[in-house]
MOPAC internal coordinates of N, CA, C and O (Angstrom, degrees):
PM7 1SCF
backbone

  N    0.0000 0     0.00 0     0.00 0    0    0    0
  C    1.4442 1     0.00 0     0.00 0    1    0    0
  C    1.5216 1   108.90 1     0.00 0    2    1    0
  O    1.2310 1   119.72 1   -40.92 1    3    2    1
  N    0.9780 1   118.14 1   139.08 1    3    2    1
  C    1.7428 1   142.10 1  -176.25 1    5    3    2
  C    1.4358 1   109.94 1   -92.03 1    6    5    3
  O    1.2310 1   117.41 1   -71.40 1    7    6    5
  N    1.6157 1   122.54 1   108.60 1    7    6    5
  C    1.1292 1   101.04 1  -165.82 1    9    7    6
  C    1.7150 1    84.93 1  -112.96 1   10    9    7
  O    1.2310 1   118.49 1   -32.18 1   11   10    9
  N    1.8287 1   120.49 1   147.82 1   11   10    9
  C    1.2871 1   108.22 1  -166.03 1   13   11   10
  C    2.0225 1    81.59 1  -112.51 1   14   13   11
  O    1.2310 1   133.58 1   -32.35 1   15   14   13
  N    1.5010 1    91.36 1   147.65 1   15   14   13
  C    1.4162 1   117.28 1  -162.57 1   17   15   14
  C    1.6214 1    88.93 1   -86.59 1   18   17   15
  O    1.2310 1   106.33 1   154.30 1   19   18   17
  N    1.5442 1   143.00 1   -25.70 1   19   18   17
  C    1.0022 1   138.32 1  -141.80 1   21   19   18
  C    1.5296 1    93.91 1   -65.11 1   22   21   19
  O    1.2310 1   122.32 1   -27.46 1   23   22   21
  N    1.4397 1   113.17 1   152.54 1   23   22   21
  C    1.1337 1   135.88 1   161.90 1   25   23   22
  C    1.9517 1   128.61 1  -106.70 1   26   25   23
  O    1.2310 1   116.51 1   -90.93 1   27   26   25
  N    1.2192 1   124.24 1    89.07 1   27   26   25
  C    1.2648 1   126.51 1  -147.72 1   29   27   26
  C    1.7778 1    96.88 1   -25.88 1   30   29   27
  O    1.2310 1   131.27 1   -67.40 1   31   30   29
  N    1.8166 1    95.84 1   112.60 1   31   30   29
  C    1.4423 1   126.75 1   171.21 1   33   31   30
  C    1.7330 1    98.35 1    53.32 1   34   33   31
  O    1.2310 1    98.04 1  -130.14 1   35   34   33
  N    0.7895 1   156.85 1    49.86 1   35   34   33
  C    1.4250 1   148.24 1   175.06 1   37   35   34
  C    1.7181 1   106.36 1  -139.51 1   38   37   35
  O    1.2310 1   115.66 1  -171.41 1   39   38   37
  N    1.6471 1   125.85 1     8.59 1   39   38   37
  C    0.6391 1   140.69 1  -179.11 1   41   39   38
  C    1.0796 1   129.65 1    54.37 1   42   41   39
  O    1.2310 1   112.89 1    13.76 1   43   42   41
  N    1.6297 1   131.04 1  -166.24 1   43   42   41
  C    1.5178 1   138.67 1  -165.29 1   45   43   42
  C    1.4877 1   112.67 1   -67.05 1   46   45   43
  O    1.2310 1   109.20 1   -26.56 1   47   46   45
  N    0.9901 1   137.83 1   153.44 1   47   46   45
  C    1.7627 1   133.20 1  -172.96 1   49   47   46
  C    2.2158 1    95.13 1  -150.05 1   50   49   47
  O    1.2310 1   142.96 1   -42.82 1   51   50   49
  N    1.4088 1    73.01 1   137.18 1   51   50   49
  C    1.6634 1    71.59 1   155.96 1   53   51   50
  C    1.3506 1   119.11 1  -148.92 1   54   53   51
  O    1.2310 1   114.55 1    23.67 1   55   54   53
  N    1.2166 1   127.93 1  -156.33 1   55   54   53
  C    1.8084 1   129.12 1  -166.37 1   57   55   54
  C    1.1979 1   113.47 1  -131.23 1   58   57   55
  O    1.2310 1   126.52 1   -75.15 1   59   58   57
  N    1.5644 1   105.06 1   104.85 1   59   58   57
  C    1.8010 1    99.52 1   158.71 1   61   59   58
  C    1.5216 1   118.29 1   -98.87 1   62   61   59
  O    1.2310 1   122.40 1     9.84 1   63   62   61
  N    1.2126 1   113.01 1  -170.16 1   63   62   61
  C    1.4758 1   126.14 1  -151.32 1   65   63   62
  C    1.5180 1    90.12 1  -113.64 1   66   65   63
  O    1.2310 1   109.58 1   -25.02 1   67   66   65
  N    1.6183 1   137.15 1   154.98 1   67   66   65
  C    1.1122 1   132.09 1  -172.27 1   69   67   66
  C    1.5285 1    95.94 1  -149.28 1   70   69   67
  O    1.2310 1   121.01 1   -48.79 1   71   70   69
  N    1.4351 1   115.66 1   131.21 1   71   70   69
  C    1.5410 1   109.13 1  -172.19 1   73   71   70
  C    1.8303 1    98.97 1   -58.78 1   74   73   71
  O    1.2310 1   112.82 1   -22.04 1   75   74   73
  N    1.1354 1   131.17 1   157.96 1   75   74   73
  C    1.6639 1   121.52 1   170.76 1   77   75   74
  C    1.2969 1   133.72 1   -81.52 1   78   77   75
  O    1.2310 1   122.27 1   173.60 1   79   78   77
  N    1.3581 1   113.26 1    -6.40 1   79   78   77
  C    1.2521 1   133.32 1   175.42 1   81   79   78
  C    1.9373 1   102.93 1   -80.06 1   82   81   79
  O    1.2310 1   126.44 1   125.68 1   83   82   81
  N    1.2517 1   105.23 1   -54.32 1   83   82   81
  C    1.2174 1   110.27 1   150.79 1   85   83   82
  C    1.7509 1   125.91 1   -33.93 1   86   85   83
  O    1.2310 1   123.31 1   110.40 1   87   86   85
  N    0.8956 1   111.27 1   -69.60 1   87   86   85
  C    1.7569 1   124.65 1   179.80 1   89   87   86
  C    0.9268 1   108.46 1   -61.19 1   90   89   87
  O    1.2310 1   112.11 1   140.74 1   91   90   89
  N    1.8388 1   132.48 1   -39.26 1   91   90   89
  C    1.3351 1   103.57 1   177.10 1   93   91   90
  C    1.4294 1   113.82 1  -103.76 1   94   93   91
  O    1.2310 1   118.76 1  -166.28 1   95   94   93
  N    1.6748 1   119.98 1    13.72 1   95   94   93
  C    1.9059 1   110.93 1   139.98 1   97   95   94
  C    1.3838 1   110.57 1   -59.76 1   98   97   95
  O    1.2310 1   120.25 1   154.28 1   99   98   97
  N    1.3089 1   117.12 1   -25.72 1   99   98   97
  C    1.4751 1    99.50 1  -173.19 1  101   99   98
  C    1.9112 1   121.94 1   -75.55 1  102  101   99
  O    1.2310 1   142.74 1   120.33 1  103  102  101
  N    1.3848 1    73.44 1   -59.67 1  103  102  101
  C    1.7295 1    88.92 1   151.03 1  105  103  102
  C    1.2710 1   118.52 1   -55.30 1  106  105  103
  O    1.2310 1   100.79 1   178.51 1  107  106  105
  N    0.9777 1   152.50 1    -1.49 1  107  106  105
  C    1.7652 1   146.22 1   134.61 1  109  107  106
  C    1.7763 1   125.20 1   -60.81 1  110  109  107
  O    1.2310 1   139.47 1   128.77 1  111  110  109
  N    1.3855 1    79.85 1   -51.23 1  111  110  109
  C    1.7676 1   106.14 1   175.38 1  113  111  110
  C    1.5546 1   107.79 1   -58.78 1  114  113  111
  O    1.2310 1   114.04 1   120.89 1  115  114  113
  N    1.0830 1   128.89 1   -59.11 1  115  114  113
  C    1.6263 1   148.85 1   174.76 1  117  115  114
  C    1.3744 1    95.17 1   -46.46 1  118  117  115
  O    1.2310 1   117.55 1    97.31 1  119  118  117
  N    1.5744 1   122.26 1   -82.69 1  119  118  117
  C    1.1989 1   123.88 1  -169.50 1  121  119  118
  C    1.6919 1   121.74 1   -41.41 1  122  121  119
  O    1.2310 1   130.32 1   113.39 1  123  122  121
  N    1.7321 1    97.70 1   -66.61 1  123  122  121
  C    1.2972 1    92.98 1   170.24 1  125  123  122
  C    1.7938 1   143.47 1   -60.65 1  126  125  123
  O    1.2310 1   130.03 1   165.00 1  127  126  125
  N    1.0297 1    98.27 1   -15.00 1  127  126  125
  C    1.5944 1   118.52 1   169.59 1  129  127  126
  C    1.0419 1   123.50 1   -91.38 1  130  129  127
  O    1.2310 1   114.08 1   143.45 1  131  130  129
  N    1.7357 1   128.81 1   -36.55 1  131  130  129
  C    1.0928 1   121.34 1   173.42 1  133  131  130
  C    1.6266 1   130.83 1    78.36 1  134  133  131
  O    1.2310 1   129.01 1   167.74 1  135  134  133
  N    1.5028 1   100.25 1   -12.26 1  135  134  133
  C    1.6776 1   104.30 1  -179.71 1  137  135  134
  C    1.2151 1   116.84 1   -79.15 1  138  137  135
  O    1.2310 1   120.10 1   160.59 1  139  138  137
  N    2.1706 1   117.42 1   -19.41 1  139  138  137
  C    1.4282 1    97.68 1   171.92 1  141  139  138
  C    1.2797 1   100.25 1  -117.54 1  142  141  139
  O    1.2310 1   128.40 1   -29.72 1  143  142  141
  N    1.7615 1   101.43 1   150.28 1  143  142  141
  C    1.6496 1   115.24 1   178.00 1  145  143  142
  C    1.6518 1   107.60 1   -54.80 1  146  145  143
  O    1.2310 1   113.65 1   172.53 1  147  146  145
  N    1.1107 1   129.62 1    -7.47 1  147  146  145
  C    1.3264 1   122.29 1  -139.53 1  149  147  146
  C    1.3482 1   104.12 1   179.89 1  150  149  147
  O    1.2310 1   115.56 1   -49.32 1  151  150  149
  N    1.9192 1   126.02 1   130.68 1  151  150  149
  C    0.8660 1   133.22 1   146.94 1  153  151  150
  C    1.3356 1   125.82 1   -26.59 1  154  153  151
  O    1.2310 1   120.43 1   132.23 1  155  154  153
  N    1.0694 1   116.79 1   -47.77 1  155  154  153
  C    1.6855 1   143.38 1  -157.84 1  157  155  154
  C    1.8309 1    89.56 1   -63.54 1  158  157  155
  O    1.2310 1   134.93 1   136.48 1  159  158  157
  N    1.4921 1    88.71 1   -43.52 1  159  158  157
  C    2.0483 1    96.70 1  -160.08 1  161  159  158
  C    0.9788 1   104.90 1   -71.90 1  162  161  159
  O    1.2310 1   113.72 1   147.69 1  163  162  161
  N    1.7302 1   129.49 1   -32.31 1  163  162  161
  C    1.0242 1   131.47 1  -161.26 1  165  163  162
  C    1.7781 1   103.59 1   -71.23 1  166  165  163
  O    1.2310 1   131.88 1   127.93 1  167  166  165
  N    1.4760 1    94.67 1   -52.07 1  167  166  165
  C    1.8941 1   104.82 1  -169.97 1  169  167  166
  C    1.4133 1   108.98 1   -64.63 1  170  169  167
  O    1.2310 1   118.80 1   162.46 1  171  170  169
  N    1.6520 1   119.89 1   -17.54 1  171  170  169
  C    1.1933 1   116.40 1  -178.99 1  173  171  170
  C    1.6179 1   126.65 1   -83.25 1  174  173  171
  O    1.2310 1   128.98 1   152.50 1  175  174  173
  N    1.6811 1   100.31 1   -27.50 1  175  174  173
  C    1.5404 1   100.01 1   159.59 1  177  175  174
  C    1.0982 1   133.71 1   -73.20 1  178  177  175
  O    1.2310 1   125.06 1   152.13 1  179  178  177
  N    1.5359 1   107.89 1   -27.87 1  179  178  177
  C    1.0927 1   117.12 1   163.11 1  181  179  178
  C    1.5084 1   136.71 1   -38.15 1  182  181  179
  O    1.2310 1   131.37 1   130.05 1  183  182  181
  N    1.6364 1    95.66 1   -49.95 1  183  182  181
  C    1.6882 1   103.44 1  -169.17 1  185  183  182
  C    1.5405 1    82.69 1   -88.92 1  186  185  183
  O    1.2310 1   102.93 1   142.15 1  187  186  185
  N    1.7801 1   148.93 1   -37.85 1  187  186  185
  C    1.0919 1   106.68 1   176.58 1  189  187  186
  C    1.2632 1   145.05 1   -94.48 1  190  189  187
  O    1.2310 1   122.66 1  -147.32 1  191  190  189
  N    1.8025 1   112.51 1    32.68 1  191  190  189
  C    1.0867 1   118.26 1   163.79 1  193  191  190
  C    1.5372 1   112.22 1  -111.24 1  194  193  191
  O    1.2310 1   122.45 1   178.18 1  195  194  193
  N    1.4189 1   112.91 1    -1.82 1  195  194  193
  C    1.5641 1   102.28 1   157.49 1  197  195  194
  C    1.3215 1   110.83 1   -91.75 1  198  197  195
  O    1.2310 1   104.05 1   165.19 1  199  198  197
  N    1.1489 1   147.00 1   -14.81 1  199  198  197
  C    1.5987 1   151.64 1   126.32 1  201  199  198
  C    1.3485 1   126.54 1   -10.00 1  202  201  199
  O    1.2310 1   123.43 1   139.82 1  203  202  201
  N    1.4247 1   111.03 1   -40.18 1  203  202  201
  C    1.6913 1   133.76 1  -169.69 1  205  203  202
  C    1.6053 1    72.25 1  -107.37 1  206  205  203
  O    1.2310 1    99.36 1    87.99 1  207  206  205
  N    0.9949 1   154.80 1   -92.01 1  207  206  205
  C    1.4728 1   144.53 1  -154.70 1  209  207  206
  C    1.5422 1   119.38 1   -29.25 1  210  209  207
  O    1.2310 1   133.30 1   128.93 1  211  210  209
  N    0.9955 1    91.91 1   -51.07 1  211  210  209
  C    1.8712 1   116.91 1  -174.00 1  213  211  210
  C    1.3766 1   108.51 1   -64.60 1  214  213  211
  O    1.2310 1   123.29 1   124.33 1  215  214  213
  N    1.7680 1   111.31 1   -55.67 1  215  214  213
  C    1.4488 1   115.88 1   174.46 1  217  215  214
  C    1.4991 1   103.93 1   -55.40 1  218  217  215
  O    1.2310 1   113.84 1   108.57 1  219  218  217
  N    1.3134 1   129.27 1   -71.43 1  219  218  217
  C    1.4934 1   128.51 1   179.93 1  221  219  218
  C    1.3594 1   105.33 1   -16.98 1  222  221  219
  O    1.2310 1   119.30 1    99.37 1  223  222  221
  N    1.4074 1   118.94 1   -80.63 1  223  222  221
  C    1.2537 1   134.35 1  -168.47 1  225  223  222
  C    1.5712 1   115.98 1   -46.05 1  226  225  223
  O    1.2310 1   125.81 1   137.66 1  227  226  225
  N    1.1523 1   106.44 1   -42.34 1  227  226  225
  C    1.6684 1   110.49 1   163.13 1  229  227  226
  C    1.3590 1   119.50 1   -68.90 1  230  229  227
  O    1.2310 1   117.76 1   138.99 1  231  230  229
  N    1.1335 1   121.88 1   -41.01 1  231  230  229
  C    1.4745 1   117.44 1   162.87 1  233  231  230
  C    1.3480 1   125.59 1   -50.94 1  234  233  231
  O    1.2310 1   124.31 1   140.12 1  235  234  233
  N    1.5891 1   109.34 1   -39.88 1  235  234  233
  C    1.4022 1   104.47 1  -176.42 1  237  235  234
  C    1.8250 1   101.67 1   -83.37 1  238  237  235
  O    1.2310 1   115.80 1   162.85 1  239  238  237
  N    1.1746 1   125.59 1   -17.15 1  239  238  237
  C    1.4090 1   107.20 1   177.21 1  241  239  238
  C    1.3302 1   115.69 1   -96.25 1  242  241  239
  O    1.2310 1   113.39 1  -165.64 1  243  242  241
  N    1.4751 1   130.10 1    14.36 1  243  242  241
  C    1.4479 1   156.87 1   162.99 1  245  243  242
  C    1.8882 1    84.58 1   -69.11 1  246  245  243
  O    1.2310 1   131.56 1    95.93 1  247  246  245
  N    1.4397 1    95.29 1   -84.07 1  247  246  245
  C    1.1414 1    95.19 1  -158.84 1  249  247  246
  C    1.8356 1   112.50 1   -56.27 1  250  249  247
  O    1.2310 1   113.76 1  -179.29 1  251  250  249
  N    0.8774 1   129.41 1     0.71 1  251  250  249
  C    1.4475 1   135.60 1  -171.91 1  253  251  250
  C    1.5633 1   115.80 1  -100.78 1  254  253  251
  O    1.2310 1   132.20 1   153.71 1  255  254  253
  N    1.5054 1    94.04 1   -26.29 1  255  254  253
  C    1.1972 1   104.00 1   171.54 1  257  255  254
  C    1.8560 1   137.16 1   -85.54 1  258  257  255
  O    1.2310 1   136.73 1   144.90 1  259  258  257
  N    1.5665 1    85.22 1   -35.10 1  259  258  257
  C    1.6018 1   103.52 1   146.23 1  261  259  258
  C    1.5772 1   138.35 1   -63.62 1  262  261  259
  O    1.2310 1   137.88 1   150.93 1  263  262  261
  N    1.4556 1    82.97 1   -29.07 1  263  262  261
  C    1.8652 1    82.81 1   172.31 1  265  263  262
  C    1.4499 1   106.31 1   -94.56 1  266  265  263
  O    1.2310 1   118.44 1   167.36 1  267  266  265
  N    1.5571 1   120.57 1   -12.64 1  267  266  265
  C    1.3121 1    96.14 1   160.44 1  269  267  266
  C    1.7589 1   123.11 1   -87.65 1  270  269  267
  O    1.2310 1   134.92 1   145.65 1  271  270  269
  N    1.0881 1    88.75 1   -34.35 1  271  270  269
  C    1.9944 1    92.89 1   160.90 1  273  271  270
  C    1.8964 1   107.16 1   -24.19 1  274  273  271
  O    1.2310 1   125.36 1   116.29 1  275  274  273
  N    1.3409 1   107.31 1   -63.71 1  275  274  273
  C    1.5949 1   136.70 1  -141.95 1  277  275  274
  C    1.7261 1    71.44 1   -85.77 1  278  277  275
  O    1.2310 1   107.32 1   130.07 1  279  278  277
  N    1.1298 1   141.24 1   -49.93 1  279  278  277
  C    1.5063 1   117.21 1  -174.84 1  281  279  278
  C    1.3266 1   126.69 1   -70.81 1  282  281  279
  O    1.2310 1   118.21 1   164.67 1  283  282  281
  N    1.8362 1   121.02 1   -15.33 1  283  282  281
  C    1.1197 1   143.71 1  -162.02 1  285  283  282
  C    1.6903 1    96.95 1   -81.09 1  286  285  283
  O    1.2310 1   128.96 1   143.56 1  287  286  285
  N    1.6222 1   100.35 1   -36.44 1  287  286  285
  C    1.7672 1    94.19 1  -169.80 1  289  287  286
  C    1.5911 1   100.94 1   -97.63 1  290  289  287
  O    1.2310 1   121.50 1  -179.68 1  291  290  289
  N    1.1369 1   114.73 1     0.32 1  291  290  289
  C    1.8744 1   118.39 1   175.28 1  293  291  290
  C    1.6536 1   101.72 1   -70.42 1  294  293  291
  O    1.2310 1   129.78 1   133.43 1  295  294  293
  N    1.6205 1    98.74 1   -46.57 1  295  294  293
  C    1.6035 1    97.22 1   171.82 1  297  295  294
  C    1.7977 1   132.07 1   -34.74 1  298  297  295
  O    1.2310 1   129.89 1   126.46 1  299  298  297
  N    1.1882 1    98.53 1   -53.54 1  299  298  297
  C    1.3377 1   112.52 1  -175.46 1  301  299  298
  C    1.1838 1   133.47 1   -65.67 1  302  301  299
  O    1.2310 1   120.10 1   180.00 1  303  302  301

């Protein structure tokens, strides 16, 4: 049997593993703060603002890498 993960329109989801020492800082953080409804919310901004971090950071060494490319043939 096929069980479909979809979540009405919010798409496919799956499950990672979280060390527990980990999970329950989070679960401290959550509780005592109160800004996310949900564990779930908390770990999810999380990974997509280190996502937006990561992309940035690759972009800028994209671009760093091309301008050193582009200095390699100025040489010549």
């Amino acid at each position: 049997m096929d069980i479909d993960k979809t979540k009405k329109g919010r798409g496919q989801f799956s499950t990672i593993s979280l060390p527990t020492p980990l999970v329950k800082e989070v679960e401290k953080v959550v509780g005592e703060l109160g800004y996310w409804p949900a564990k779930t919310d908390f770990v999810r901004e999380a990974v997509v603002e280190k996502l937006d971090r990561c992309k940035r950071d690759m972009k800028a060494r994209s671009r760093h890498e091309a301008s050193n490319r582009q200095d390699c043939y100025k040489d010549n």
